[in-house]
N, C-alpha and C positions, 0 to 999 in steps of 0.2 A: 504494500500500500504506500503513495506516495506522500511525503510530508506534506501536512497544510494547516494551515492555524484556522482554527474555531473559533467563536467567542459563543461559547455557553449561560443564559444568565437564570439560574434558580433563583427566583426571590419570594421567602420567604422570612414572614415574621415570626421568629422563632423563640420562642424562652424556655422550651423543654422542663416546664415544670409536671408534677406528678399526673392527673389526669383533669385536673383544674387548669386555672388557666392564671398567668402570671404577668408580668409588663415586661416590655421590652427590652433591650437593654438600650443605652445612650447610643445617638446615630451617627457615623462617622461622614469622612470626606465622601460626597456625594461621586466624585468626577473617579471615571478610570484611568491611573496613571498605564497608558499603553506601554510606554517602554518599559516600566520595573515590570508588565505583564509577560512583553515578548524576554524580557530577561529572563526571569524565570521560567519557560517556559520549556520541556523536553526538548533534548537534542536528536532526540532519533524516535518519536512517535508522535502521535496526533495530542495537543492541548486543547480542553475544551474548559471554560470560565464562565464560573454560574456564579451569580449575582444572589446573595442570601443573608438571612440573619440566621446561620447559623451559629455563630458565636455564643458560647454560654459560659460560665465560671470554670468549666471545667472537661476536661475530653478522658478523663481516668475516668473507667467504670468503677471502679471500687466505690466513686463518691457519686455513683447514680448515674453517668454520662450517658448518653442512649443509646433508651434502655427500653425504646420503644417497639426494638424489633428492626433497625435498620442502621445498625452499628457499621460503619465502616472499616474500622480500625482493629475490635476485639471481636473475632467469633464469640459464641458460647455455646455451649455443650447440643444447646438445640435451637431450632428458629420457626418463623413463622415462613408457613408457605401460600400461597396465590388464595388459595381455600378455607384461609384463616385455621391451620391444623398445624399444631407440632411436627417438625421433621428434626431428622438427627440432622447434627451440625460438627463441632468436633467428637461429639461420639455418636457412635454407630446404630448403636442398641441399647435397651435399657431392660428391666427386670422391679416391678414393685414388688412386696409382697403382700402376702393374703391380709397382711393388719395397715398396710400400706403406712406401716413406720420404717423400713429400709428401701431404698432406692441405689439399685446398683447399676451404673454405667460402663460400657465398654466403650473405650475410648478411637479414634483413628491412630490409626500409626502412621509415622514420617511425616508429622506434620512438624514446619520450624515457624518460630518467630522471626519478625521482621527483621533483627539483630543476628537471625544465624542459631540460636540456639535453636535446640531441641522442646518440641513437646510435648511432656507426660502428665502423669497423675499426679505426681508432685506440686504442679502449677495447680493444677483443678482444687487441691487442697488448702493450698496459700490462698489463691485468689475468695474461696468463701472461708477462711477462718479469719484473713485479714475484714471482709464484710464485717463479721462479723462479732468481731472486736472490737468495729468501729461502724456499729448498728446506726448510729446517728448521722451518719456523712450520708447515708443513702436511705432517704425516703421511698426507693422505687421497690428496692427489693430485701421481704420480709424473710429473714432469717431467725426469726425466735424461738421457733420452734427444733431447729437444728441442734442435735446434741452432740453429732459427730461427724469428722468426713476425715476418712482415712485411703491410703491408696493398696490396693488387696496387691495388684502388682503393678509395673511398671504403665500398662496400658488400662487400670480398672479400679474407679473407684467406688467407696460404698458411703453413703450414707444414712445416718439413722437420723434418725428424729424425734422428741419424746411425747409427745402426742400425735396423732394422725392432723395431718393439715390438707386439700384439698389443692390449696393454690400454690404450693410447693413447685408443683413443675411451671408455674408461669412465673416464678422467682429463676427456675435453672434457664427459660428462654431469655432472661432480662439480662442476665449476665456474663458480661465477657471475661474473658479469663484474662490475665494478663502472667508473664514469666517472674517466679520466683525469684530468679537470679537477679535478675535487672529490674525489679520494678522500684522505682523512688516516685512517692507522693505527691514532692513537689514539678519533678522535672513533666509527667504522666497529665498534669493539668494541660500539657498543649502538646508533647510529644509523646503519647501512650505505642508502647510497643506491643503490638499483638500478632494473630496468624491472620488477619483479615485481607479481604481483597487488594485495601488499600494503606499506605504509611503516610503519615502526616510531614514534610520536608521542608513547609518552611510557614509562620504562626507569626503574621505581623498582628496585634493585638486591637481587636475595634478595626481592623482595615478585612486582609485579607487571611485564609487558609488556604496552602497548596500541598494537596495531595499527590502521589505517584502510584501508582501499577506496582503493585507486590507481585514481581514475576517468581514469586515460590508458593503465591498461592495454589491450594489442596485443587479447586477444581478450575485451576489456567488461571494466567495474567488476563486483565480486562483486555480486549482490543484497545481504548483509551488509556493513553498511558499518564495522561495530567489531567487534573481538575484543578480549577480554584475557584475558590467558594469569597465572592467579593461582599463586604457588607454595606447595604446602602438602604435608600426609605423607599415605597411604592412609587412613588412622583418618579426618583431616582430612576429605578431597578427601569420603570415601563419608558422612558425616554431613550435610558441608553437600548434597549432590546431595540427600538426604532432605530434608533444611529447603526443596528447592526455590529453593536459592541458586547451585546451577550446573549447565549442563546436560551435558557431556559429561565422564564422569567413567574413567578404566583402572582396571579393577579385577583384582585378584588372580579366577584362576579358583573358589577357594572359595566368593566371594561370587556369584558367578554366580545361582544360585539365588536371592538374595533379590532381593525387590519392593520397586519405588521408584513412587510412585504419579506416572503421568503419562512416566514412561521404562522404554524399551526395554531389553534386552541385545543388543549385537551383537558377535561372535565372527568378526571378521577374518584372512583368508588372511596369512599371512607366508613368509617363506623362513629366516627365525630359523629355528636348530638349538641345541638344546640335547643335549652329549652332556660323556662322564666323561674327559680324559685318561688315559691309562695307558703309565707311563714302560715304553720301549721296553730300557734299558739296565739288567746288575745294576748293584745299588749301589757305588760305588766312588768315591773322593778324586782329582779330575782340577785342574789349573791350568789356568783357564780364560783367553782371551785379552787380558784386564788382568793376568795373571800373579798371580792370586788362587787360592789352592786351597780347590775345593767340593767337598761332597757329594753327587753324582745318584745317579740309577737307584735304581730299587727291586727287589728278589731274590724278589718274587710275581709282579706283572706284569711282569718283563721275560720270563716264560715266557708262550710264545706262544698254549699249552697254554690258561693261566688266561685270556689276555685274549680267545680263541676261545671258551674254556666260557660264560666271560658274554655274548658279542655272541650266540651261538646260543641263550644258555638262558634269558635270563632274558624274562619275561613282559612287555612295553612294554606290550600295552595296560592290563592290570590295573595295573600303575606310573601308567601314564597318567591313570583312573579312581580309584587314590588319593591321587598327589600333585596333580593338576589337576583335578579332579571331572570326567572324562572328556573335556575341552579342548583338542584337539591332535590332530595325525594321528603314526602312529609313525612313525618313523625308523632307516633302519638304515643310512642313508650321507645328504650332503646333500642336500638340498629335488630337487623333480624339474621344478619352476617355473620352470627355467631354460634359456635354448638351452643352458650346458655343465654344466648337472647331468648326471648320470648314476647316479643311486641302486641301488646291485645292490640287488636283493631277494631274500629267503633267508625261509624258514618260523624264526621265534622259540619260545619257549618250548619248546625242545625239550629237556628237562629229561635226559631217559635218556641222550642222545645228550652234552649233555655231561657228565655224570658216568663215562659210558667214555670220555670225552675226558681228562679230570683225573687219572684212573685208570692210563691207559696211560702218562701221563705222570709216573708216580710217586707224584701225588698220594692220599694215602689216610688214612682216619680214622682211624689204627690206634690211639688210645688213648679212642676213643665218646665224643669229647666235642661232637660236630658239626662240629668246623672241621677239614679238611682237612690233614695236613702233608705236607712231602717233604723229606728229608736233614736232620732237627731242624729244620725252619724252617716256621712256622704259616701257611697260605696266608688272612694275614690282613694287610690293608694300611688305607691311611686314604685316605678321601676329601673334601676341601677344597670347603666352597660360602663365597660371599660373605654377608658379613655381614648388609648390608643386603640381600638378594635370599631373602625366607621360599621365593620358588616352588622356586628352586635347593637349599635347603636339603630341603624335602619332599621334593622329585624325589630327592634321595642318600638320603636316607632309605628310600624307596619303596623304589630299587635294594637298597638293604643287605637290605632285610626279604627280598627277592626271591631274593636271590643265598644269602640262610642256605641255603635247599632244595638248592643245590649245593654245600653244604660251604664257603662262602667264606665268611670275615667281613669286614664291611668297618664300619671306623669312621670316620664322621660325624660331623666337626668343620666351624666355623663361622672366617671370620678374616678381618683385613681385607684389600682388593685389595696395597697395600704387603705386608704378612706372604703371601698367595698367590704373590705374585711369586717369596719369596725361598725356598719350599719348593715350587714347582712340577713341578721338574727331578726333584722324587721323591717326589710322590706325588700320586694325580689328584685330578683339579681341575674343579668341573663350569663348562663354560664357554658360551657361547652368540655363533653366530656367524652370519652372511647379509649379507650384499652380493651387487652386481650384478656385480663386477668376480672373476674366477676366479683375481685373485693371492690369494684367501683360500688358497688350494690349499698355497700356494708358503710363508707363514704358519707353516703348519700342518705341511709334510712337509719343506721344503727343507732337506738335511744342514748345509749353511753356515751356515743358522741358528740351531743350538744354541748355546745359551748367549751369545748378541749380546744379549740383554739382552727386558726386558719379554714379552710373551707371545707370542714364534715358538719355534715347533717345540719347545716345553718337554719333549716326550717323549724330545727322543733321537733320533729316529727317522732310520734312513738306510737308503736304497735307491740305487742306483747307475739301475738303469732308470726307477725317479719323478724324481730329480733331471735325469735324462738328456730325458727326458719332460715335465719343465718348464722346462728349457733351450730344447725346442724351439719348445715352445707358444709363451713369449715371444717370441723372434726370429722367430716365423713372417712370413712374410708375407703370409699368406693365412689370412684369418678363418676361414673354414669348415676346414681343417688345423687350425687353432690351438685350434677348438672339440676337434676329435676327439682331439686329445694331451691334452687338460685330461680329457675324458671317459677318455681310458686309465689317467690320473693314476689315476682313482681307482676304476681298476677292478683294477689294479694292487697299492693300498696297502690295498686294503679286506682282501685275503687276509694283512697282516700284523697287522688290528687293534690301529691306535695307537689309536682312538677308541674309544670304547663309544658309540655313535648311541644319543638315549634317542627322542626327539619334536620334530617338526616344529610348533614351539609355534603356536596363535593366538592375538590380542589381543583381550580383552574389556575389552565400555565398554558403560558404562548411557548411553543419550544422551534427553533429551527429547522427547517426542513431536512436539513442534511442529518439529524439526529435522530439516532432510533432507539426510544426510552423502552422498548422491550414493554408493552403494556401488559401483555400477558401474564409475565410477570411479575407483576405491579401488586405486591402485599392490599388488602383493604386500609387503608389509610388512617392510624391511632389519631388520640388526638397527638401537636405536636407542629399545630400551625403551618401544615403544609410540607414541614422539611420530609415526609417519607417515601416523596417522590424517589430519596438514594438510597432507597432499601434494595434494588436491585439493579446499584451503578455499576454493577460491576459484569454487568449483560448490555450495558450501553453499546450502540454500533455510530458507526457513520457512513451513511450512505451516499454511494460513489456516484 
């Protein structure tokens, strides 16, 4: 194949936090310096430069790096494949047993790190007892329940566990392994050495990432032998993709529509969910477990009444059509892309139906001014999108316009992730969530989670049979059980509606013609703001 320079631009807004959603980070130099690009650029294969915020705190998996299935850098023991299902990754095969407290791996052989060493069981073992010695660096993946990981021999290791856990193997797909010998903490935040596709070769900080072609990867060198990952804003990333200065660009669904001469739009499955919070409790003064006294609940949506009018009445797809130029599948519980999704489905916009919902419940117009009241109180509340995030902002906006035809008002404010945090517990919040592991569930509904801080269960919400029901799922010891309790989870809490379900968002990207992102292989899309378009860069082509 003959040399030719690319300019690739991935742009996504990225902050790879757990399955909630987090702020960006600070934005750097907008403009691309072409010459440090053609500097750096392979001397003997094709460069392609994507335009991204993937930048985060940190690229060592030990301290959470991603960890969403589309690690570049650090294999782990298994991955996610096209069908959303475990496949071996560096090992081969696996064995639970009957009490599904030992999980024994066999490993690949003659795999090396990007350094030239060797990989065994050795590493497999460092890599989760340093986790987990250092449980608090890594929010992604729960190791508490691990009692031991030893290597039986050179290529097999075992692990025990001291209770049965369920979600144990979505812990071994999050995790990359990184070399015993050579791992240091600090160096591994921007140069992590693993057996992946790709090695990180040059970490300008707030600017750019350029990666290379690990020609010792286990299944081939990529055909692309350079990427670099440039960080810049939307305005940025969609301008230069025009100039022809990069080629895979995420764009906001509004831009969909426009023409980039030479690239495509392509509109990507996810399992991202975007829906509204809605505080489950009235509002009322509680001392919370730091013995601080807060404010929760709100006195519109804690009636079950209002939070039922809106999930039956209002119109997703027409939402869908204005705040994402028709972009997304709708959603009325999460993604169905999943062994334990379980999405009820319910006929929406049924507008009559809730209005004698709201009605019977008290709620009534009675002084003609469109907004609904009940016992002097306006069935009028606020709803919180992030600052940086226009889509989330549209999307409440869509809902507010929507939800006026039901007599609801809902006001539309804008604030940072810190200020969401501290007004959460009383009043919704659009949030967007998708992973492969079904402790999202636990997040979201489990009653021991209110008010522990950051974003679990901020509604309120308690049910004695969901918590009871995700008691079980955990400890199960039998996967397929453990599926069907997660699936009751939320066929269960779907009839109290803590959420308002809006869309089952997809990722659009303008990408170059000459580039072939292998869509086939294209993972369903965690949450993760887009970046897991490079779950399978390492199948990129370019076409001649």
């Amino acid at each position: 194949m003959k040399k030719r320079k690319v300019v690739l631009s991935l742009f996504v807004a990225m902050s790879l936090m757990l399955v909630g959603c987090g702020s960006a980070g600070n934005e750097s130099d907008n403009n691309i310096n072409e010459e440090e690009v053609v500097t750096n650029s392979s001397k003997n294969g094709i460069s392609i430069y994507v335009g991204t915020n993937i930048f985060e705190s940190s690229l060592d998996p030990i301290k959470g790096a991603m960890s969403y299935g589309y690690s570049f850098t650090n294999c782990a023991l298994t991955r996610v494949n096209p069908n959303s299902e475990y496949e071996g990754d560096l090992a081969t095969e696996w064995e639970i047993s009957e009490d599904s407290l030992v999980y024994t791996f066999k490993l690949r052989e003659g795999i090396k790190f990007q350094d030239g060493s060797d990989f065994t069981a050795e590493d497999v073992v460092f890599t989760y007892e340093t986790v987990k010695e250092n449980q608090g660096n890594n929010e992604n993946v729960d190791l508490s329940r691990l009692e031991s990981v030893k290597a039986l021999d050179e290529y097999t290791v075992e692990f025990k566990l001291s209770e049965a856990y369920s979600p144990f193997f979505d812990s071994v797909a999050s995790l990359g392994i990184v070399p015993s010998d050579a791992y240091d903490s600090e160096t591994f935040d921007k140069y992590p050495i693993g057996t992946g596709a790709w090695k990180v070769v040059q970490y300008d900080t707030d600017q750019q990432i350029i990666v290379q072609a690990n020609e010792d990867y286990y299944e081939g060198a990529p055909e692309i032998k350079q990427v670099t990952f440039i960080k810049m804003d939307n305005e940025a990333a969609f301008s230069n993709a025009k100039s022809g200065q990069l080629d895979i660009v995420m764009v906001a669904p509004n831009y969909a529509d426009e023409k980039i001469d030479g690239m495509h739009i392509e509109n990507l499955e996810t399992m991202d969910v975007r829906n509204i919070s809605l505080p489950c409790l009235k509002e009322q003064t509680i001392t919370n477990k730091d013995g601080k006294e807060v404010t929760v609940g709100n006195n519109v949506t804690s009636d079950i009444a209002v939070r039922k009018a809106l999930s039956i009445g209002i119109d997703r797809q027409s939402i869908i059509d204005n705040a994402l130029n028709g972009i997304g599948k709708l959603a009325v519980g999460f993604t169905n892309n999943l062994s334990w999704g379980n999405t009820t489905t319910y006929e929406d916009n049924q507008k009559d139906e809730a209005k004698k919902l709201l009605e019977e419940a008290g709620w009534v117009d009675s002084d003609n001014d469109g907004i609904r009241e009940k016992d002097g109180i306006k069935c009028e509340f606020e709803v919180c999108a992030a600052a940086n995030d226009q889509q989330r902002y549209l999307l409440a906006v869509a809902v507010a316009e929507d939800a006026k035809k039901l007599g609801i008002s809902i006001n539309v404010t804008q604030a940072t992730w810190d200020e969401i945090t501290e007004k959460a517990n009383r009043c919704g919040i659009v949030w967007g969530w998708g992973q492969y592991s079904p402790t999202v569930l636990r997040s979201l509904l489990y009653s021991d989670l209110f008010l522990t801080g950051g974003y679990d269960n901020t509604v309120g919400y308690s049910n004695e049979k969901v918590d009871k029901l995700i008691d079980e799922a955990i400890d199960s010891n039998n996967q397929e059980e453990a599926v069907e309790k997660w699936k009751e989870v939320q066929t269960v809490s779907a009839e109290d509606y803590p959420y308002l379900y809006i869309v089952n968002i997809e990722h659009s990207y303008f990408i170059n013609d000459s580039v072939d992102i292998s869509v086939d292989t294209q993972i369903p899309h965690p949450h993760g703001h887009g970046s897991p378009i490079i779950c399978n860069m390492k199948d990129w082509k370019i076409n001649e």
